[in-house]
C-alpha positions in Angstrom: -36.1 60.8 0.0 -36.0 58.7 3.0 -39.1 56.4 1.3 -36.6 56.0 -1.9 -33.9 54.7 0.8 -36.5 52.5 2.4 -37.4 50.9 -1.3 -33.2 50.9 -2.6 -32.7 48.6 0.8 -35.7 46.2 0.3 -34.8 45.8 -3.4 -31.5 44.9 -2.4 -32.9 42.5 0.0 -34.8 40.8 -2.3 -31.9 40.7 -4.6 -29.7 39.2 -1.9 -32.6 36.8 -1.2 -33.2 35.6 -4.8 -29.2 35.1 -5.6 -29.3 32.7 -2.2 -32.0 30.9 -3.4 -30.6 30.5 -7.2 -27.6 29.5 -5.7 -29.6 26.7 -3.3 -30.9 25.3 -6.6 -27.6 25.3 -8.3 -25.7 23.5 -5.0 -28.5 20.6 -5.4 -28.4 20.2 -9.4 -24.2 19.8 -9.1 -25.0 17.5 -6.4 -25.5 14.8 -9.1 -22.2 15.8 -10.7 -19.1 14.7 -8.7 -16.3 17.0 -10.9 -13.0 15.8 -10.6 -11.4 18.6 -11.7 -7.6 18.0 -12.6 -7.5 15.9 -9.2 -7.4 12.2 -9.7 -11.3 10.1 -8.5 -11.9 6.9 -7.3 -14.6 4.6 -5.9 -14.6 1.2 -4.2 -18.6 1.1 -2.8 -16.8 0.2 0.3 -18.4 3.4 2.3 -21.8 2.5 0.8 -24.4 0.0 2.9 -24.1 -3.2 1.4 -27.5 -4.5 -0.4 -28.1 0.0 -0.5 -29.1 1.4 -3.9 -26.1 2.9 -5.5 -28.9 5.6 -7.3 -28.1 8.8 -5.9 -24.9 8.2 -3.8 -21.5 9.5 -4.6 -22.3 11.1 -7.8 -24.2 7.6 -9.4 -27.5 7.8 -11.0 -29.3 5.3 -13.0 -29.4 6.1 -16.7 -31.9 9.6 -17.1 -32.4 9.2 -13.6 -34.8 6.4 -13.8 -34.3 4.9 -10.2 -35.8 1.5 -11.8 -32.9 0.8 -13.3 -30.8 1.0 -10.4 -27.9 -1.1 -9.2 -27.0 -2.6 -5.9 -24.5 -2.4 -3.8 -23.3 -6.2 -3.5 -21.1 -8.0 -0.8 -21.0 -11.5 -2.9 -17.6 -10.2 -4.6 -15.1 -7.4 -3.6 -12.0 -7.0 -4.5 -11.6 -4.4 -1.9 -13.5 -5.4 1.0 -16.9 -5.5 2.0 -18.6 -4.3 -1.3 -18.2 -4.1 -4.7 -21.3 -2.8 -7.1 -23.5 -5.5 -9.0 -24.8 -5.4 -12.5 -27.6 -7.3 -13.9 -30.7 -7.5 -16.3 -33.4 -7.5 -13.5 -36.4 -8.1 -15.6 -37.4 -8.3 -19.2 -38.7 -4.3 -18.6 -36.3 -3.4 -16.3 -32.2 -3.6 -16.4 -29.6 -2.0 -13.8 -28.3 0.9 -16.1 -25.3 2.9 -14.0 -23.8 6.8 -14.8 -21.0 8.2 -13.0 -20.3 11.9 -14.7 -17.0 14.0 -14.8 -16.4 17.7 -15.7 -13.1 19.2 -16.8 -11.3 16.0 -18.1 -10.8 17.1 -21.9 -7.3 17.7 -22.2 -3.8 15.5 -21.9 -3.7 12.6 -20.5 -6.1 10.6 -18.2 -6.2 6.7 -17.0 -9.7 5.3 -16.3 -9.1 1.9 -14.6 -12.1 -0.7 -13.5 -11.9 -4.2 -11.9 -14.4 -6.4 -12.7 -15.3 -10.1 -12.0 -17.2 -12.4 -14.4 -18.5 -15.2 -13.0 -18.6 -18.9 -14.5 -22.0 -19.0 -14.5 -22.4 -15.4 -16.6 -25.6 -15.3 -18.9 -26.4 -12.8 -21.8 -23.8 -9.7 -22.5 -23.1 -6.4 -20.4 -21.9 -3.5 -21.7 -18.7 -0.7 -20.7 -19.1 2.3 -22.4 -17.3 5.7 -21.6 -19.3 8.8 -23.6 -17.9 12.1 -24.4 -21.2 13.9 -24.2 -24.0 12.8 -21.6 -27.3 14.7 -20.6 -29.7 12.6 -18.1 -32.8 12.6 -20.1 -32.0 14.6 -23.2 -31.4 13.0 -26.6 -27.9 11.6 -27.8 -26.0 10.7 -31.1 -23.9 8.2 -32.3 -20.7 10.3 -32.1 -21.6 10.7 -28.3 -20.4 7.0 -27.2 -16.2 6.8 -27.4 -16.1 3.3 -26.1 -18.3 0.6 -25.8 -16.9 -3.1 -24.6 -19.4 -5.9 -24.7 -18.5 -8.9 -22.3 -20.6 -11.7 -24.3 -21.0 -14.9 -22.1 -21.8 -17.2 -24.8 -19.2 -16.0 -27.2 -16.9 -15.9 -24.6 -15.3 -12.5 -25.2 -15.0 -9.2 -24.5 -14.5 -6.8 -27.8 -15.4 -4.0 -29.3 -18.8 -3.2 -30.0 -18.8 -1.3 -33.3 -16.0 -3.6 -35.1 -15.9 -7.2 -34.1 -12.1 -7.7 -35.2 -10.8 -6.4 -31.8 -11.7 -9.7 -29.3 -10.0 -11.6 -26.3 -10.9 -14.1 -23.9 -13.4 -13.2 -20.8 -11.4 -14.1 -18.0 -13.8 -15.2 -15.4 -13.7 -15.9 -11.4 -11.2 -13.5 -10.6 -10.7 -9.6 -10.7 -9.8 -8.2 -14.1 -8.9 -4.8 -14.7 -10.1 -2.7 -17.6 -7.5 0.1 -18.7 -8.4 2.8 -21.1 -5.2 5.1 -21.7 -6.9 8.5 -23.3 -5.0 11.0 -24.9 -7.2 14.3 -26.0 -4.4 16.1 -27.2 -3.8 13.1 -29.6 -7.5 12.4 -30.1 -5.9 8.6 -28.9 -7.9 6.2 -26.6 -5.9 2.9 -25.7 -7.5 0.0 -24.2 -5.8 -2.9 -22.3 -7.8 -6.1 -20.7 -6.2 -7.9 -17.9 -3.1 -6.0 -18.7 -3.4 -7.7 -22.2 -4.1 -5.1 -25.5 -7.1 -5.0 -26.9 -7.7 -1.6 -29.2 -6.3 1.5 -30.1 -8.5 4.0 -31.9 -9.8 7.5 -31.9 -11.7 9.0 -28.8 -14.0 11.6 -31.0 -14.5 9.1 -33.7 -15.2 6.4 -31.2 -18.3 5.1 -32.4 -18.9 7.5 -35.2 -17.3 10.9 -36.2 -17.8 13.9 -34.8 -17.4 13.2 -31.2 -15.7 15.7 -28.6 -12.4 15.5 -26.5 -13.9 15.3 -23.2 -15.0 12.5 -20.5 -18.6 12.9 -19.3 -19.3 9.5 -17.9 -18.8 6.3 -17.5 -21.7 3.8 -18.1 -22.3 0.3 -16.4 -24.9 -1.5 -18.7 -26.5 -4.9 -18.0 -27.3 -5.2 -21.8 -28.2 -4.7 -24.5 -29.9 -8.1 -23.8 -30.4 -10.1 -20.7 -27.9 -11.1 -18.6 -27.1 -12.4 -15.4 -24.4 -10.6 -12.4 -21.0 -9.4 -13.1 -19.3 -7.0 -10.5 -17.5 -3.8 -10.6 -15.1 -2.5 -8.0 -12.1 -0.2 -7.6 -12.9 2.1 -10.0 -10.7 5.1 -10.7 -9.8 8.0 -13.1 -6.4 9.6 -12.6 -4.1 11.8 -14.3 -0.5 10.3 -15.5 1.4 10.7 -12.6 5.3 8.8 -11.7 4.5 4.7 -11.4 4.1 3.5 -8.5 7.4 1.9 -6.5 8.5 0.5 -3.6 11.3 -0.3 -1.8 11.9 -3.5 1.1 15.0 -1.2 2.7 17.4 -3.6 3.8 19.6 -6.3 3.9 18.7 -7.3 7.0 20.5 -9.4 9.9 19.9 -10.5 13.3 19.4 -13.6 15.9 17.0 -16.6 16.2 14.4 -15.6 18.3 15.3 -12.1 17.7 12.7 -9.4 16.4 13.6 -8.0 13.1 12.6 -4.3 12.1 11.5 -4.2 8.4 10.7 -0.7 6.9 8.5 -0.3 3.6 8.4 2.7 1.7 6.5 3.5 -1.3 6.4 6.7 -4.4 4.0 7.3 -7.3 0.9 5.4 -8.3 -2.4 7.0 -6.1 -2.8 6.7 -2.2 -3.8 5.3 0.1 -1.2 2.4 -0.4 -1.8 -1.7 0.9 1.4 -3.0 2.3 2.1 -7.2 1.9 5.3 -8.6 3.0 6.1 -12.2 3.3 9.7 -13.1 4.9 10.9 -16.0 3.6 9.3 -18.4 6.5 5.7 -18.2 5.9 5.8 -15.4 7.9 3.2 -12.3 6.5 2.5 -8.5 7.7 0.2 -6.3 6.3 1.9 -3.7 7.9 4.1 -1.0 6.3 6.9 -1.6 9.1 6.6 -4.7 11.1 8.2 -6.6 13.3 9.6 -10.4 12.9 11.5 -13.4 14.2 12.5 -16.4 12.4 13.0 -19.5 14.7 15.7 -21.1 12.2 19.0 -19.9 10.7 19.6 -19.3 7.5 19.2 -16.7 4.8 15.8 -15.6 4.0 14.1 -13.7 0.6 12.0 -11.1 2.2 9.2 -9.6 -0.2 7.4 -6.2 -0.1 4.1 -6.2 -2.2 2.5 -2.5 -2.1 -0.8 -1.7 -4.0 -1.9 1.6 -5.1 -6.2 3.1 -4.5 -6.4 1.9 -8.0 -4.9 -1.5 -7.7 -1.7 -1.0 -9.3 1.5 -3.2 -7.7 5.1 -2.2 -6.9 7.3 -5.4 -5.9 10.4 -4.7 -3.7 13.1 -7.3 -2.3 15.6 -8.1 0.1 17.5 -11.0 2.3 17.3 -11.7 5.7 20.4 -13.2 6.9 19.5 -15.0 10.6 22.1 -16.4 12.6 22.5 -18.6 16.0 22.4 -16.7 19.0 26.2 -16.2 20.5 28.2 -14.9 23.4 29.8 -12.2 23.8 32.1 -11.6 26.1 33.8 -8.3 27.5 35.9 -7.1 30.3 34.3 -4.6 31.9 36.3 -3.2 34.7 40.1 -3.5 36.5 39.8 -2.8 40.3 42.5 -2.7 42.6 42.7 -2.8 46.9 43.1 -6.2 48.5 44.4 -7.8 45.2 42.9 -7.4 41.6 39.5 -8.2 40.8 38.5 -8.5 36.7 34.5 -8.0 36.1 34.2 -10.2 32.9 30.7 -10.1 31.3 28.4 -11.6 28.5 26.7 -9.0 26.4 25.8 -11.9 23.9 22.4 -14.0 23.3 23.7 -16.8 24.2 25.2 -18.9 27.5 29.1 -19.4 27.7 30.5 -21.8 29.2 34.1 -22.7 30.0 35.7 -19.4 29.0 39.2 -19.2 29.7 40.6 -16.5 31.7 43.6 -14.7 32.7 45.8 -12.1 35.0 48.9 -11.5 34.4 51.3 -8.8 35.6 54.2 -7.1 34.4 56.7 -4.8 35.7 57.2 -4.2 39.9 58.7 -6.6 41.7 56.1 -9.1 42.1 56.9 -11.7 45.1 52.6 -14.2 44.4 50.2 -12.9 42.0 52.0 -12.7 39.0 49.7 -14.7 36.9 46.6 -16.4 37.6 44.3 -18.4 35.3 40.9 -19.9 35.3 37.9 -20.9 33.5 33.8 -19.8 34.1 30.2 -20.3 32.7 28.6 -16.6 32.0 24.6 -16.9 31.3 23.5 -14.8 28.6 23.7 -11.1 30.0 25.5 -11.8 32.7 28.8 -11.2 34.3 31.3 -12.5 36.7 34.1 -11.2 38.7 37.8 -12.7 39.0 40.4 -12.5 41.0 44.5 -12.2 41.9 45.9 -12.1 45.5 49.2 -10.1 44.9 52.1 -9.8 46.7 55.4 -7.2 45.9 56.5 -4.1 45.4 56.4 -0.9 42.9 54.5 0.2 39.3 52.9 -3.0 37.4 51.0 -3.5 34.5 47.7 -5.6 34.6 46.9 -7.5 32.0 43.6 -9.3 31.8 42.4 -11.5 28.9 38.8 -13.6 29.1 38.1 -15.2 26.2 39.1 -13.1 22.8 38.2 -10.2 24.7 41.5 -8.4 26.3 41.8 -4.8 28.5 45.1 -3.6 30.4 45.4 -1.2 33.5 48.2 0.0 35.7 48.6 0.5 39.0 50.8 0.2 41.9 51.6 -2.8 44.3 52.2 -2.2 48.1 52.8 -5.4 49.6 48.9 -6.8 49.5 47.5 -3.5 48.6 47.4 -2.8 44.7 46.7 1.0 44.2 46.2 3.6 41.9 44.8 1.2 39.4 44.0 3.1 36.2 
């Protein structure tokens, strides 16, 4: 019995073992298959080392896995800084051929966004093609491709591969995104270029019937004939979700030479955000809540830019309303004992000068002292004291005006002696 124990537990073992090491295998085959799940993806090459081979890192591999055919990761354009991913015909044998895969995206409704710069100098035609169906090395159909754009340099457009009626204008030296709006429970793709609509068809019956309603992977082709560099960057796949908004807080006031507080705040589109303000005087901030002076008055527009992980913009305004710095003047304190002594001060920005000033009593019997007047210069933030010499007899009010500003106090006269001052 005890040799049948011995033989249960090392079978067991083994088991154990062999499940560990299937498992092993199965971690290191998924490795070239980033799912996304129902959670939104994104890639912008930036955590890649520039002039590195984008085969094998974050879930891209060169079509069937032929490392040939790899791409590079390129810091000649970027949209978001330092690197973006190049795509070229290398040689007449050899072309950069790029696969990202997806799992689980085959129902509702998905947006798969890509920015990509033509150059002026663009040779030959490169390819975009999404594919609902995708097996490195194994054999495919027609019905497998959904999409395929073609960016032809010397026709000078970007259309749809399998019916030439569908065309617009390359737009080249700046950052253009691609849109493709797909909706599996409508069998629906949309495409947009630059924002601009270019086709509307079916996703299973994309480039021939038959198709399935699922995302396997995007493709990056430098062909299907030679071509010279175009550049991808800031790609995405997202779930709808709210739009992205933003909002500049304010209106907002304040001083010359004063800092201003600004506050961003942003909902929707896909995080992290990019904050861009410009206030009116030339003035910029890429931060979400800076700080700002303006060295002239006036009224100022005041702009919030904010930019989603896949480059979509919320615009937000405000005013800025900047005035020249004044005084301000206050009475701070009424103080009796020999005589009465006013504390006058400037809680303004700027220096007064010449403010008019006043005591005046009421009430008593009040012999010298019952009114006195003046004039002073307060600095900004500072404070003076004035004074009555007061001579008389019984219960008074003081009255003391500096300025607009005005504050009363009573108290009681005792020949020189003013007391009880309240």
């Amino acid at each position: 019995m005890e040799n049948i124990r011995k033989v249960l537990v090392i079978g067991l073992l083994f088991l154990l073992l062999g499940a560990g090491v299937t498992l092993g295998v199965s971690a290191a085959q998924d490795s070239k298959l980033i799912p996304t799940g129902r959670a939104a993806w994104s890639d912008n090459f930036d955590s890649y080392e520039t002039g590195s081979a984008l085969h094998g890192q974050g879930g891209w591999w060169a079509w069937d896995n032929l490392s040939e055919n790899t791409a590079y990761v390129s810091d000649t354009q970027a949209l978001s800084t330092p690197n973006s991913v190049e795509i070229k015909w290398t040689t007449t044998t050899i072309w950069q051929d790029m696969v990202h895969q997806y799992s689980d995206v085959n129902s509702g409704n998905w947006t798969y966004r890509a920015m990509l710069y033509v150059p002026t100098g663009m040779t030959g035609t490169q390819m975009f093609i999404m594919m609902n169906k995708y097996e490195a090395g194994g054999t495919h159909n027609n019905q497998d491709w959904s999409l395929q754009l073609e960016f032809s340099a010397s026709g000078g457009f970007i259309r749809d591969y399998n019916d030439n009626t569908k065309t617009l204008p390359i737009i080249k030296d700046e950052w253009v995104e691609i849109r493709v709006e797909i909706n599996f429970d409508a069998d629906l793709q949309t495409v947009y270029y630059g924002n601009t609509f270019l086709l509307s068809k079916s996703w299973t019956a994309g480039v021939q019937q038959g198709g399935a309603k699922n995302l396997a992977c995007v493709d990056l082709y430098a062909g299907p004939t030679s071509s010279s560099s175009v550049y991808y960057d800031d790609l995405s796949l997202a779930p709808p979700g709210p739009p992205l908004t933003c909002d500049a807080d304010g209106p907002y006031s304040g001083e010359v030479g004063q800092n201003i507080h600004f506050t961003g705040t942003a909902d929707g589109g896909m995080t992290p955000y990019t904050w861009a303000w410009t206030f009116g005087d030339s003035g910029t901030s890429t931060d979400q809540n800076p700080t700002h002076a303006y060295s002239t008055a006036g009224v100022y527009n005041v702009t919030l830019t904010v930019k989603d992980a896949v480059s979509s913009t919320a615009t937000a305004t405000t005013v800025a309303t900047i005035t020249v710095p004044q005084p301000h003047i206050t009475i701070d304190s009424i103080k009796g004992g020999l005589g009465i002594k006013a504390v006058i001060k400037n809680i303004g920005t700027a220096d007064a000068t010449n403010v008019s000033w006043k005591i005046n009593l009421t009430g008593g019997i009040i012999l010298v002292g019952k009114s006195r007047t003046g004039a002073v210069d307060i600095a900004a933030g500072g404070s003076t004291t004035v004074k009555d010499f007061v001579l008389g007899f019984g219960k008074t009010t003081i009255a003391v005006t500096a300025g607009t500003a005005e504050k009363t106090a009573t108290g009681t006269v005792l020949l020189i002696l003013v007391l009880k001052v309240a």
